[in-house]
C-alpha positions as CSV (number, residue, x, y, z in Angstrom):
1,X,-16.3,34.7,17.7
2,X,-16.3,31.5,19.9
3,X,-18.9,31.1,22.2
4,X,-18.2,30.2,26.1
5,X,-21.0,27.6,27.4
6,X,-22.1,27.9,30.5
7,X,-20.1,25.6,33.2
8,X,-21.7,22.3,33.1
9,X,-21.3,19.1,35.2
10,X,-24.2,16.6,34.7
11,X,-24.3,13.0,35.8
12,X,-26.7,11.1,33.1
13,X,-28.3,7.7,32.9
14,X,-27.7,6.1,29.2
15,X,-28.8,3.4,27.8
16,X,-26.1,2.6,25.3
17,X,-26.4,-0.6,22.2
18,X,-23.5,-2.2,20.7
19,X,-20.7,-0.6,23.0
20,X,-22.3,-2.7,26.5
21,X,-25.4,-5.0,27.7
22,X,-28.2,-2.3,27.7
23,X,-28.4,-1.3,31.3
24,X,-28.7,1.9,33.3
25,X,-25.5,3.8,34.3
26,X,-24.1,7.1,36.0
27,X,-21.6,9.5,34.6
28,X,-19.3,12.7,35.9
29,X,-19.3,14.2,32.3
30,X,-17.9,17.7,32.3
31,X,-18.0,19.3,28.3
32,X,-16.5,22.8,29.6
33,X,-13.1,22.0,30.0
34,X,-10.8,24.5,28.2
35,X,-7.2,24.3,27.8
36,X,-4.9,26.9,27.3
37,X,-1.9,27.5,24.9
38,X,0.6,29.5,25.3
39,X,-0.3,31.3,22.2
40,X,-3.7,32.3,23.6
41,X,-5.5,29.8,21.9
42,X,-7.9,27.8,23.9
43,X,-8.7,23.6,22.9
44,X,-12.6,22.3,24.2
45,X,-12.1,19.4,26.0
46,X,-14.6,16.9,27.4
47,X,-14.1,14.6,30.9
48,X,-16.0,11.4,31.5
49,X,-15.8,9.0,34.0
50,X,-18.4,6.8,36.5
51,X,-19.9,8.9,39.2
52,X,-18.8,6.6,42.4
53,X,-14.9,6.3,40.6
54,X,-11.8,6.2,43.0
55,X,-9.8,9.4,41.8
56,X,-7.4,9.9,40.6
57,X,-7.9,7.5,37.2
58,X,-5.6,6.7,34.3
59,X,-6.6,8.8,31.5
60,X,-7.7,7.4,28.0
61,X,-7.6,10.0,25.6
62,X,-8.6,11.3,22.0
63,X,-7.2,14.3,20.3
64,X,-9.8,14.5,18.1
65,X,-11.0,16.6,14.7
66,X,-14.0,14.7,13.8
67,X,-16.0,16.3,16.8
68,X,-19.6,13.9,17.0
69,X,-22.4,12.8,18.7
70,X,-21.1,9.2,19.5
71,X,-17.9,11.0,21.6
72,X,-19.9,10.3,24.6
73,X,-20.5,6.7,24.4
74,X,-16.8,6.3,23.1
75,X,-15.9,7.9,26.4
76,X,-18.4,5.7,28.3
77,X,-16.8,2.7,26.7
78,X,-13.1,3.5,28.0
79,X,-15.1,5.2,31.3
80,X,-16.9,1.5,32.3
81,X,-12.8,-0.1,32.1
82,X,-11.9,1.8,35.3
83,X,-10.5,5.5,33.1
84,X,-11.0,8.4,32.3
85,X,-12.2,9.4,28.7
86,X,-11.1,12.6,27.8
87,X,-11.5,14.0,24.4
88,X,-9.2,17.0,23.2
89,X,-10.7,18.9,20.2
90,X,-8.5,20.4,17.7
91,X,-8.3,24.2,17.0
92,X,-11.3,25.1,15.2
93,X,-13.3,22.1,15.8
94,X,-16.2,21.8,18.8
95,X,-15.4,24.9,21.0
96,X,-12.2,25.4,20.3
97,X,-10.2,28.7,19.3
98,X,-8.1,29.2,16.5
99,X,-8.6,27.5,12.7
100,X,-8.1,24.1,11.7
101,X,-4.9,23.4,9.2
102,X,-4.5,19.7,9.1
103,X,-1.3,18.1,10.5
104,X,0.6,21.4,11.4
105,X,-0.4,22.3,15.2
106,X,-0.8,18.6,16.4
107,X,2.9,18.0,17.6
108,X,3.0,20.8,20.3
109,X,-0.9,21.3,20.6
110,X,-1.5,17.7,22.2
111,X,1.8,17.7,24.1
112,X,0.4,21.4,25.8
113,X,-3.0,19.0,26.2
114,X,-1.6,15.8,28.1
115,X,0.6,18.4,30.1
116,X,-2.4,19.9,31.3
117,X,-4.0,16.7,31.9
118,X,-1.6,15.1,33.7
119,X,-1.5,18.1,36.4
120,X,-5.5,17.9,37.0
121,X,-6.5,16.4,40.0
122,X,-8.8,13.3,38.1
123,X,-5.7,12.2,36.5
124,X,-3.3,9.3,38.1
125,X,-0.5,10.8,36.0
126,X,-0.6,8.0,33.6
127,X,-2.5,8.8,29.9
128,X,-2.9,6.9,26.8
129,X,-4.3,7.3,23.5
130,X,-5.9,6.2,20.7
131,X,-7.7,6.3,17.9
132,X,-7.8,5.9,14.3
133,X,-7.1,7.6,10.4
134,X,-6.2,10.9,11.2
135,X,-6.2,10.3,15.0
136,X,-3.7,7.9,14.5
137,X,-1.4,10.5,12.4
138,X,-2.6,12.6,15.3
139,X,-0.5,10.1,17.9
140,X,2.5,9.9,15.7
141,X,2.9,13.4,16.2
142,X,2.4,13.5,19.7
143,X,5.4,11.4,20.0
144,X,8.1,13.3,18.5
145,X,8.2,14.7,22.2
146,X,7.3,12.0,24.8
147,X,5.6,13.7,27.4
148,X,6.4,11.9,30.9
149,X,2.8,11.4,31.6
150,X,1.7,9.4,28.1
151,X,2.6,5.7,28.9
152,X,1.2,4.1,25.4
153,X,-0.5,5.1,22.1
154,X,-2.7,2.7,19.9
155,X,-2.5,4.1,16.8
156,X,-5.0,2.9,14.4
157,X,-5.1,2.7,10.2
158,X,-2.7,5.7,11.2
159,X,-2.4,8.9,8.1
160,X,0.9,9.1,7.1
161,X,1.2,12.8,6.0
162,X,3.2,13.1,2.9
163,X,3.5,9.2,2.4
164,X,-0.1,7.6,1.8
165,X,-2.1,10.8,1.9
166,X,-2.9,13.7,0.4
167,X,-0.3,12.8,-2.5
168,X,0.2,8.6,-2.2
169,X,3.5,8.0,-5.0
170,X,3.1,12.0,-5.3
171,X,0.2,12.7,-7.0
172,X,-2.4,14.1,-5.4
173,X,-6.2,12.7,-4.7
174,X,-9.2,14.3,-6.0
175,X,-10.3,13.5,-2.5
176,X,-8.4,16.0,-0.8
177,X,-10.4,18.8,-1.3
178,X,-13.6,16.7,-0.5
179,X,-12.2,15.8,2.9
180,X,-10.6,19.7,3.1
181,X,-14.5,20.8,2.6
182,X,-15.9,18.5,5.2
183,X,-13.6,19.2,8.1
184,X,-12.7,22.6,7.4
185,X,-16.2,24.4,6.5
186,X,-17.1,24.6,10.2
187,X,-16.3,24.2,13.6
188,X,-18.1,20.6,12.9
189,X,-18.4,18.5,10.1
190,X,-20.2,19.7,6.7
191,X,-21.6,16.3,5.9
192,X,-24.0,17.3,3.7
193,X,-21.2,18.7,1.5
194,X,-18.6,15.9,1.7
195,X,-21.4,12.8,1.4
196,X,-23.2,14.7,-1.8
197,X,-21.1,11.6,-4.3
198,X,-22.7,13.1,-7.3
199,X,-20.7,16.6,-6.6
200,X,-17.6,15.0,-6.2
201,X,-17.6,13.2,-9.4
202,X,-19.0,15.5,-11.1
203,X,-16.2,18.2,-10.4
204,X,-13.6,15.5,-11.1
205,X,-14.9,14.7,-14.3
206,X,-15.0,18.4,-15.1
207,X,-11.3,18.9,-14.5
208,X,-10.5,15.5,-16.1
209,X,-12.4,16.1,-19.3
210,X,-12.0,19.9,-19.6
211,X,-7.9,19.6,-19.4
212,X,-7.8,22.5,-16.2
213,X,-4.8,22.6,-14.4
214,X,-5.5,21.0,-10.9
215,X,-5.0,24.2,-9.1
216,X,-7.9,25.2,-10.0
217,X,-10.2,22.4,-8.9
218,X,-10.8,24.6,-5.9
219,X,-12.6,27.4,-7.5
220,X,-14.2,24.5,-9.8
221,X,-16.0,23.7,-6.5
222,X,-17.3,26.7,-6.4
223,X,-16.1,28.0,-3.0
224,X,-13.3,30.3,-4.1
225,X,-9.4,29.3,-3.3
226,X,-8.9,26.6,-0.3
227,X,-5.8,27.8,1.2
228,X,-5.0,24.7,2.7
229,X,-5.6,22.9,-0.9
230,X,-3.2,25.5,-2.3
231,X,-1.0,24.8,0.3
232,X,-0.5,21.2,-0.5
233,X,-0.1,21.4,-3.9
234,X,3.0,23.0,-3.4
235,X,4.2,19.8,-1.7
236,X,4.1,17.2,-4.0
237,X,7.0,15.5,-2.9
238,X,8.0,14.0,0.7
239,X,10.1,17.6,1.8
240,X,10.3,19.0,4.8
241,X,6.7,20.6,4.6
242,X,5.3,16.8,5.5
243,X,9.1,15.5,7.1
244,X,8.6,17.8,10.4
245,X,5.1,16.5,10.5
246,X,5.6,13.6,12.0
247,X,8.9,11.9,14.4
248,X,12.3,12.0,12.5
249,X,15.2,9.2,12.9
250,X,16.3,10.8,15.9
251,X,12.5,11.3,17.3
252,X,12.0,7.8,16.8
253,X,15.5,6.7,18.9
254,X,13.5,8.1,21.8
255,X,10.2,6.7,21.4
256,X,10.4,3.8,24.3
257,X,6.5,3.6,25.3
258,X,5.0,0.4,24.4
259,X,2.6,0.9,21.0
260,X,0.1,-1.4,19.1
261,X,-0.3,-0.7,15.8
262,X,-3.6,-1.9,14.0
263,X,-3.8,-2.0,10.1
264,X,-5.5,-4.0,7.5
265,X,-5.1,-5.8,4.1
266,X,-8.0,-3.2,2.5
267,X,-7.0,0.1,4.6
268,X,-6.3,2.8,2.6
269,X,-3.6,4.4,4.6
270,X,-2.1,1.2,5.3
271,X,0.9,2.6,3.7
272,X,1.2,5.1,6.7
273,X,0.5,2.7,9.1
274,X,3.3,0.4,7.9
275,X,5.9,3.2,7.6
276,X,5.6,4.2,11.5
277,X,6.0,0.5,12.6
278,X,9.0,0.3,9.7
279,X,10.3,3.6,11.1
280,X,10.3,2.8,15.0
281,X,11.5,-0.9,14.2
282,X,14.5,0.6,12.5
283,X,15.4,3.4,14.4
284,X,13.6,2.9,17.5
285,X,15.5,1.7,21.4
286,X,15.4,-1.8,21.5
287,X,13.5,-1.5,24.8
288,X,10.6,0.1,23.2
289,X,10.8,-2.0,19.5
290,X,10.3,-4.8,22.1
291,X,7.0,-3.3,22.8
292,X,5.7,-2.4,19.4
293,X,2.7,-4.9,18.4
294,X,1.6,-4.7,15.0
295,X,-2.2,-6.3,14.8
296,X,-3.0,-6.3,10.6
297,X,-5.8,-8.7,8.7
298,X,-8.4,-8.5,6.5
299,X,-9.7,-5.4,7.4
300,X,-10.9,-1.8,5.5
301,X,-10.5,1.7,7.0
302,X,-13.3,0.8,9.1
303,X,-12.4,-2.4,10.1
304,X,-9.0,-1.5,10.6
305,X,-10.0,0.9,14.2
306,X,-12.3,-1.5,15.5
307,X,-15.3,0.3,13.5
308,X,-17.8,-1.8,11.7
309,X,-16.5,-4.6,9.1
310,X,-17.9,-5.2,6.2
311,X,-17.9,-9.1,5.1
312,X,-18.0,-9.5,2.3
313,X,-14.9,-7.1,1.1
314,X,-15.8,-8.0,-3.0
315,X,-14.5,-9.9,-4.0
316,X,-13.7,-11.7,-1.1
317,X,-15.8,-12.9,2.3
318,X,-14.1,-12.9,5.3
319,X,-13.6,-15.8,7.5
320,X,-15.2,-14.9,10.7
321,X,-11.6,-16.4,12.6
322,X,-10.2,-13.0,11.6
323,X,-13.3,-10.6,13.2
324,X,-10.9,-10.2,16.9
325,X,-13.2,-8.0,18.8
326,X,-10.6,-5.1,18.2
327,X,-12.5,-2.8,20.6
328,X,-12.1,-5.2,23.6
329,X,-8.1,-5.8,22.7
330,X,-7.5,-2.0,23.2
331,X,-9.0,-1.9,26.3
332,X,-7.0,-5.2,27.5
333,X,-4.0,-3.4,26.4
334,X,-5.0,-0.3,27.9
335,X,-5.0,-2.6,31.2
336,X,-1.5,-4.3,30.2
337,X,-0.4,-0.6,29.9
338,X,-2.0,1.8,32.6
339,X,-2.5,-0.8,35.1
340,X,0.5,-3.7,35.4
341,X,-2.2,-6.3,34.0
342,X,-1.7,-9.5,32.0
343,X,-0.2,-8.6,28.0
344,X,-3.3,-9.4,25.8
345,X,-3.9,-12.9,25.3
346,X,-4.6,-12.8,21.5
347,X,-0.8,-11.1,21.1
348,X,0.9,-14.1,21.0
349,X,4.1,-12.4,19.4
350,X,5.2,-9.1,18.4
351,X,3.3,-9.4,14.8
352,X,-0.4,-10.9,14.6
353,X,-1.2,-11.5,10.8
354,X,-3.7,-13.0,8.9
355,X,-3.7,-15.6,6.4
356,X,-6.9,-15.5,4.0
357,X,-7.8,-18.9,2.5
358,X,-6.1,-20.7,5.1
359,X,-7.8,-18.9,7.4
360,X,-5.8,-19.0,10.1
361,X,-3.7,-16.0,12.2
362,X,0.2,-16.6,12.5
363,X,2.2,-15.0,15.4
364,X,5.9,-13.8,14.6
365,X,8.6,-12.0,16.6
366,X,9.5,-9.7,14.0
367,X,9.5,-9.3,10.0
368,X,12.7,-10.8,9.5
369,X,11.7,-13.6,11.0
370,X,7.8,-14.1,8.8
371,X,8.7,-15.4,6.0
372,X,11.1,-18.2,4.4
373,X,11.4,-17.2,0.8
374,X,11.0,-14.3,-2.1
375,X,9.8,-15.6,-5.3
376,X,11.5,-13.7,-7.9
377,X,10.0,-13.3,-11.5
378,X,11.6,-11.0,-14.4
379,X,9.4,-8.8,-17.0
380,X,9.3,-10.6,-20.5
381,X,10.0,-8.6,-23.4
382,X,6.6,-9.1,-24.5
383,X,3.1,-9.1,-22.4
384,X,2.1,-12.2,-24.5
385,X,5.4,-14.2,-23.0
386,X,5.0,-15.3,-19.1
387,X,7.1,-13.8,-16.5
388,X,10.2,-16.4,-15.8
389,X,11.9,-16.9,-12.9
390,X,15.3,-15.9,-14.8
391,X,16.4,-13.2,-16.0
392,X,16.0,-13.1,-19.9
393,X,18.7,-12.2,-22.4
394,X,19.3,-9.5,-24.7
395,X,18.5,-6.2,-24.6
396,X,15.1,-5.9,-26.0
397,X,12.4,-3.7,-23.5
398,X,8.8,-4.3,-22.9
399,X,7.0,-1.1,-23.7
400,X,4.2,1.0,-22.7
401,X,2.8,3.4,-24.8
402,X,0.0,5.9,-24.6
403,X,-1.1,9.3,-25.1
404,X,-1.9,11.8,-22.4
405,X,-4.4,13.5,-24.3
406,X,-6.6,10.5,-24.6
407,X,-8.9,10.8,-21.8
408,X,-10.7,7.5,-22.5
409,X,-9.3,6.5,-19.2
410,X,-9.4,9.2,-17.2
411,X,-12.8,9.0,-15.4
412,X,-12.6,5.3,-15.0
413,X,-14.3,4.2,-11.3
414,X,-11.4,1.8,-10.0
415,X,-12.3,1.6,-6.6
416,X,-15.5,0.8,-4.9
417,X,-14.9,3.8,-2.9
418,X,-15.3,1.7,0.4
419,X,-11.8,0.2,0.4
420,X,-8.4,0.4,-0.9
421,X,-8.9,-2.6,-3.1
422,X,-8.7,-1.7,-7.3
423,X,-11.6,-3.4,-8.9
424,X,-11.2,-5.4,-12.4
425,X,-12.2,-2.0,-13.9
426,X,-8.1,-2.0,-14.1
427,X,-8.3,-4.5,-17.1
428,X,-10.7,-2.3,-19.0
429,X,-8.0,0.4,-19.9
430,X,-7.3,1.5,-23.3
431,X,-3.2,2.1,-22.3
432,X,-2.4,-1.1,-20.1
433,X,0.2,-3.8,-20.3
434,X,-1.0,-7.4,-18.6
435,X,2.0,-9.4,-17.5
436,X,1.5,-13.4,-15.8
437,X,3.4,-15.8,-14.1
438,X,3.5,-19.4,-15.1
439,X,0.8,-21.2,-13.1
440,X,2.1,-22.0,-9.4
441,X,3.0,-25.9,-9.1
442,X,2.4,-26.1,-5.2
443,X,0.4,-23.8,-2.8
444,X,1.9,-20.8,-1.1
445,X,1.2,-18.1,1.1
446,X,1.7,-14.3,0.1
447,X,2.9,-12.8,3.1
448,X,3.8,-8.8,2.9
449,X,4.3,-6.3,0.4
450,X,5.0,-7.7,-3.4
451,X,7.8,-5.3,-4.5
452,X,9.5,-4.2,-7.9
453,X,12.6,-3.3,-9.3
454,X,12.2,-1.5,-12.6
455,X,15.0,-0.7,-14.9
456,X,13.4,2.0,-16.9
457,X,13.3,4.9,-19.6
458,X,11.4,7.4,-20.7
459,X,10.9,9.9,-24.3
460,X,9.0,12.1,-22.2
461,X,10.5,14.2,-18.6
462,X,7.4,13.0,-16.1
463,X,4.5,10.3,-16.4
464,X,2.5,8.9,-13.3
465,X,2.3,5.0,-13.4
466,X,-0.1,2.8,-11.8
467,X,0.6,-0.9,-10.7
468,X,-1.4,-3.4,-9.8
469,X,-1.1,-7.3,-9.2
470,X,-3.7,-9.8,-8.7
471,X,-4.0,-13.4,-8.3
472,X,-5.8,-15.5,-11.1
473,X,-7.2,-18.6,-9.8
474,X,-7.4,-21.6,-11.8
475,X,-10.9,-21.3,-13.0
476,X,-10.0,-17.7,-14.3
477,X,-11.2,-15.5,-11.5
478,X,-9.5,-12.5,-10.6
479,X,-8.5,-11.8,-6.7
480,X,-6.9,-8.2,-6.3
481,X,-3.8,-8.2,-3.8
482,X,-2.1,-4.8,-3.9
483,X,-1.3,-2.0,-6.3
484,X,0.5,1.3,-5.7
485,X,1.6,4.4,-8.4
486,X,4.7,6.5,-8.7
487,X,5.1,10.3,-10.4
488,X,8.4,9.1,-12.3
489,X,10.0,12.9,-11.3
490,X,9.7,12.0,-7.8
491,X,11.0,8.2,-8.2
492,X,14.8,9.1,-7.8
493,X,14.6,12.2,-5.0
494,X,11.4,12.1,-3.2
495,X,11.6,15.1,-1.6
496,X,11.5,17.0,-5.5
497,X,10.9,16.4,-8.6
498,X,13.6,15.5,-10.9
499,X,12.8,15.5,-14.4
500,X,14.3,11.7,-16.5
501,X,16.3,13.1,-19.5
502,X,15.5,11.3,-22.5
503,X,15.9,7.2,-23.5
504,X,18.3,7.9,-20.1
505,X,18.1,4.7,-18.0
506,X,16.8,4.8,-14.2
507,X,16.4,2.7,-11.6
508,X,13.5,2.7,-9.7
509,X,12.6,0.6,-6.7
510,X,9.0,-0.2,-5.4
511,X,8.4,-1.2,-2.0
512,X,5.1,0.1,-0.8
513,X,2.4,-2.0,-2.3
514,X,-0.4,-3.2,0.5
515,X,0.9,-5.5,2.7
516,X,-1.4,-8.5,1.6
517,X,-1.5,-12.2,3.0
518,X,-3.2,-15.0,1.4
519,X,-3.2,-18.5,0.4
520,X,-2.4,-18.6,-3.1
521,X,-3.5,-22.4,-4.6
522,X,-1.8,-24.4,-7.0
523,X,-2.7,-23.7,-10.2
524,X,-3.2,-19.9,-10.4
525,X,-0.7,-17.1,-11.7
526,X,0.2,-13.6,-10.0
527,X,-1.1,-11.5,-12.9
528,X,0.7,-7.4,-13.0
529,X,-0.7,-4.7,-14.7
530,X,1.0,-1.6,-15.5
531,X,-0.6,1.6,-17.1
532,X,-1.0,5.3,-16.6
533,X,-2.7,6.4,-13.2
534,X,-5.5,7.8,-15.0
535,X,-8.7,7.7,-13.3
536,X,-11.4,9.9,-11.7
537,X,-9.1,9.6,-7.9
538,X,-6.2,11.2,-9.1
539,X,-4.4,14.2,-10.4
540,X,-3.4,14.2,-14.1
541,X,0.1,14.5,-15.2
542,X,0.4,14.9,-18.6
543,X,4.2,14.6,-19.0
544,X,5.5,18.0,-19.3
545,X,8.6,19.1,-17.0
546,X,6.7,21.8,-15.2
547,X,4.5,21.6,-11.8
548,X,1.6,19.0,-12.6
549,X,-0.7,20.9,-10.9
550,X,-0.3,23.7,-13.2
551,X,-0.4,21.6,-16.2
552,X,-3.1,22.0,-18.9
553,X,-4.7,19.5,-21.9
554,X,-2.3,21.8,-23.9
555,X,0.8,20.0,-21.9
556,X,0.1,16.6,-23.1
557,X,3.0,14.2,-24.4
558,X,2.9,11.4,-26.4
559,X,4.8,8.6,-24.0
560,X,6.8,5.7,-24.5
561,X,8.3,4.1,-21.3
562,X,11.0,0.8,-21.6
563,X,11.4,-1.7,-19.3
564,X,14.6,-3.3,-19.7
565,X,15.3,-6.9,-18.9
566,X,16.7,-6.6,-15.2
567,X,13.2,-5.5,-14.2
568,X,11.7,-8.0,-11.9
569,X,9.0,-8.4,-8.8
570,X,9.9,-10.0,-5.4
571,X,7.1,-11.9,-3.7
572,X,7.0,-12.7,0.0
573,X,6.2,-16.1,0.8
574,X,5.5,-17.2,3.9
C-alpha cells in the first residue's frame, strides 16, 4: 500500500557545491504533487522554483525512474535559470502508484503528466525536458504524441529499447537483470544489490561455466523468476514488442520541436542515441530536422549528460578543448527554446563533433555534408595477408573456426565496466581472427561509424560474432575505436530469427559500430578482429536453431564461418 505524505510546502535555504557559487538561497518546493491517470494510477511529482518568482514560469522537467537525493539540487539548478523544475516519478518509483515495467507505460504516462502540468497555474504553458540514459529513451517516447505544451527535449546518451539495450546485435546483456534488480526491487533504488560487483560476476560465471540456459539466470540470482527478465527474453529481436516503444516513421514525420541530442565516443548507448537523430533526420519535417543539434565527443555514459568525466578514458586522455560545460549549454538552450533567446553560441552548426588528436571541434550542417571520403579495404584470404584496397581474386574464404563448448573465452573481462570501450583483453582470445591494413601513408581523420559488408556462410544455423577495430600506431600501441556483435539468425530479418541453411551464402551489412572521431597518423594500420561474442557481458549462443535463451552446454556446435572475397570495411574520413 502507498502511503499519502502529509501536504508539504517548505521554502529552504541550501547551500549547494558544484551546481552554483556557495551562497544562501530560497525555494517554493512542493514534494506532494500527485497526478492522476485515467486508469487510477497516481505519479509523485515534485515542484521547485525561487520563492520571489514571477508566475507563471516555463517548466523544465524530468520524468524520472532513478528517484534520489540530488533531485533537489538538479531542480535548483534549472530553478536559479528563471523555471520551474518539476520532476515526474515513474509508476512504482518515489510515491507513485502502480509497478514499474521499463519502457512500456512512458508514451501515454508522461503525455497524461505534461497535460496536467501545462493546466497548473505555475506553468507558462511552455515545458521542456531532459535528461539522460533511460530518461533520454524516456523523451523519445514522449514524442510519439507531441503534446501542444512541450516546446523542446534534450535527450541525453538516450536508451534505445530494442536497438543498444537490453539485447545490442540481439543477444542479451548479463546486465539486464543487474539493472532489472536495482530499479525494480523497490520503490527506490536497491544499490546495495546492483553495486555488490562480486555478485554479478559471480552469477555470470556460474551460467557461463555450468552451460544453463539463460532463462534461468534469474532463479540463479536467487530471487525466484523476474517477470520483466522473462519478458525480454522473448524479444530477442527488434519486433513490435520494442517497435511501439518508441516514435515510428510516421511518429517521427510529426516531431517538429527543436531537439539537441548529446552523445559520446565511449557511451554505451550511443547506438540509441544515434538511431533517434538517424531516424528524425530521415523521416522527420524539414522544419524540425532544421532544429535537431547533435552535440557528440569524447565522452562516457557519464560524460555524455553533463555528469562527471573521467579524463583519462584508458587508453586515452582527453584534451581539455573537448570538456564544454554541457550543464550550462542545456540551460542556454533551454533559454533559446522557452524564452526567444540567442541559439547557443558553442552550436555553430547543426552537428558539433570532436576530433581526438587534433584536438579540435568541427561544426557541420548535416552528415552528408562531414566527410569527403570512405576508405575502402577488402578481407584477405588469410589473417597473415594485409587488407588491400582491392578486391582480391578467386574464390578462396578467410575462416573462422571455433568450438562453442570451449569456454576458455567465455568469462573473459573485455570492458572496464566504466565505458563502452573493449579493452586489448580482445587479442587474448583463444577463437579470434586479427586482420590489418597496410600502414596509412598520410594522416587522416576517422570521422563516424567504420562499417562492414560481409559476404558470409555458415556449417552451423546461429553463431553470435563480435567485431572490433582498433588503430595501431606506429610504435605498436593499440587505440580501440569501435566494435559491435551480431546473432547471425537475426542478421537478415531483425525483427526474428531466421536460421542460415548450410555453406548457403548471406549477405550481411554492418552499420552500427560507435561513431568514433580521431586523428589517425601516418604510419599506423586500422587493425579488425573478429571472433565469437564470448565473454562474461553477454548471453551465449551455442549454435543450435532453437531460442538461445533456452539453449544448454548440450547444444553446442562445432563452427566454421567463410568470408568470401567481396567482404570489405568502409571508413569515414573526414
Amino acid at each position: 500500500m502507498r502511503l499519502k505524505p502529509a501536504l508539504l510546502i517548505v521554502t529552504c535555504f541550501l547551500l549547494y557545491s558544484g551546481l552554483l557559487s556557495a551562497q544562501q538561497k530560497r525555494y517554493v518546493i512542493d514534494s506532494t504533487l500527485e497526478i492522476p491517470l485515467k486508469d487510477g494510477t497516481v505519479l509523485s511529482c515534485m515542484l521547485l522554483y525561487q520563492e520571489g518568482a514571477k508566475l507563471p514560469l516555463p517548466v523544465v522537467l524530468r520524468a524520472n525512474c532513478y528517484p534520489s537525493r540530488y533531485d533537489t539540487l538538479r531542480a535548483q539548478y534549472v530553478a536559479d535559470s528563471g523555471y520551474a523544475g518539476v520532476f515526474v516519478y515513474n509508476r512504482g518509483k518515489s510515491r507513485s502508484g502502480g509497478s514499474f515495467y521499463p519502457m512500456e507505460n512512458d508514451a501515454a504516462d508522461n503525455y497524461a503528466a505534461i497535460d496536467w502540468i501545462s493546466k497548473q497555474s505555475w506553468c507558462n504553458g511552455k515545458i521542456a525536458m531532459y535528461g539522460g540514459s533511460y530518461l533520454g529513451f524516456a523523451q523519445w517516447a514522449t514524442v510519439k504524441n507531441i503534446h501542444p505544451a512541450l516546446k523542446t527535449i534534450v535527450p541525453q546518451v538516450a536508451v534505445g529499447p530494442g536497438i543498444d539495450y537490453p539485447n545490442p546485435g540481439g543477444i542479451f546483456l548479463t546486465y539486464m537483470l543487474q539493472w532489472l534488480k536495482y530499479v525494480r526491487n523497490n520503490h527506490y533504488l536497491d544499490d546495495s544489490t546492483f553495486l555488490d560487483e562480486k555478485k554479478w560476476t559471480q552469477l555470470n560465471t556460474d551460467y557461463l561455466l555450468r552451460g544453463m540456459p539463460f532463462s534461468a539466470l534469474d532463479h540463479l540470482e536467487g530471487s525466484g523468476m523476474d517477470t520483466i527478465f522473462q519478458r525480454w527474453i522473448q524479444h530477442p529481436g527488434y519486433d513490435e514488442y520494442w517497435q511501439q516503444m518508441t516514435p515510428t516513421q510516421e511518429e517521427f514525420s510529426r516531431i517538429n520541436i527543436p531537439i539537441l541530442t548529446t552523445t559520446g565516443y565511449f557511451d554505451d548507448d550511443q547506438r540509441g542515441a544515434i538511431y533517434y537523430y538517424n531516424m528524425h533526420n530521415k523521416y522527420g519535417p524539414a522544419a524540425g530536422v532544421k532544429e535537431h543539434y547533435l552535440f557528440i565527443g569524447p565522452f562516457d555514459h557519464a560524460g555524455g549528460q553533463g555528469g562527471r568525466r573521467r579524463n583519462p578514458i584508458p587508453p586515452y586522455a582527453i584534451d581539455t578543448v573537448a570538456m564544454v560545460d554541457q550543464k550550462q549549454l542545456v540551460l542556454d538552450w533551454f533559454n533559446y527554446t522557452l524564452k526567444d533567446g540567442p541559439k547557443p553560441a558553442f552550436l555553430q552548426d547543426r552537428i558539433s563533433v570532436f576530433a581526438m588528436g587534433e584536438n579540435k571541434w568541427h561544426y557541420f550542417p548535416s552528415l552528408e555534408k562531414m566527410n569527403r571520403d570512405t576508405m575502402t579495404y577488402y578481407l584477405p584470404a588469410r589473417q597473415e595477408e594485409a587488407m588491400s584496397t582491392r578486391k582480391r581474386g578467386g574464390k578462396k574464404p578467410l575462416v573462422l573456426s571455433f568450438d562453442a563448448a570451449d569456454t576458455v573465452d567465455d568469462t573473459l573481462t573485455i570492458y572496464d565496466g566504466s565505458s563502452s570501450l573493449v579493452s586489448e583483453a580482445v587479442f587474448k582470445k583463444k577463437y579470434l581472427l586479427t586482420l590489418s591494413t597496410p600502414p596509412l601513408d598520410h594522416d587522416m581523420i576517422l570521422n563516424g561509424s567504420i562499417t562492414a559488408d560481409l559476404w558470409m556462410s555458415s556449417g552451423t544455423p546461429d553463431a553470435d560474432l563480435m567485431f572490433s577495430w582498433w588503430e595501431v600506431d606506429s610504435e605498436g600501441k593499440r587505440w580501440p575505436l569501435a566494435h559491435t556483435a551480431q546473432r547471425l539468425s537475426l542478421s537478415i530479418d531483425k525483427t526474428k530469427p531466421v536460421y542460415w541453411k548450410q555453406n548457403e551464402t548471406y549477405h550481411i551489412s554492418l552499420q552500427n559500430p560507435a561513431w568514433m572521431c580521431k586523428q589517425i597518423k601516418k604510419g599506423s594500420r586500422i587493425v579488425m578482429t573478429i571472433s565469437p561474442a564470448a565473454n562474461i557481458y553477454w548471453q551465449k549462443n551455442y549454435g543450435a536453431a532453437k531460442d538461445v535463451s533456452q539453449q544448454t552446454l548440450l547444444d553446442a556446435l562445432m563452427h566454421e564461418i567463410h568470408f568470401y572475397p567481396e567482404s570489405h570495411i568502409s571508413i569515414p574520413v573526414m
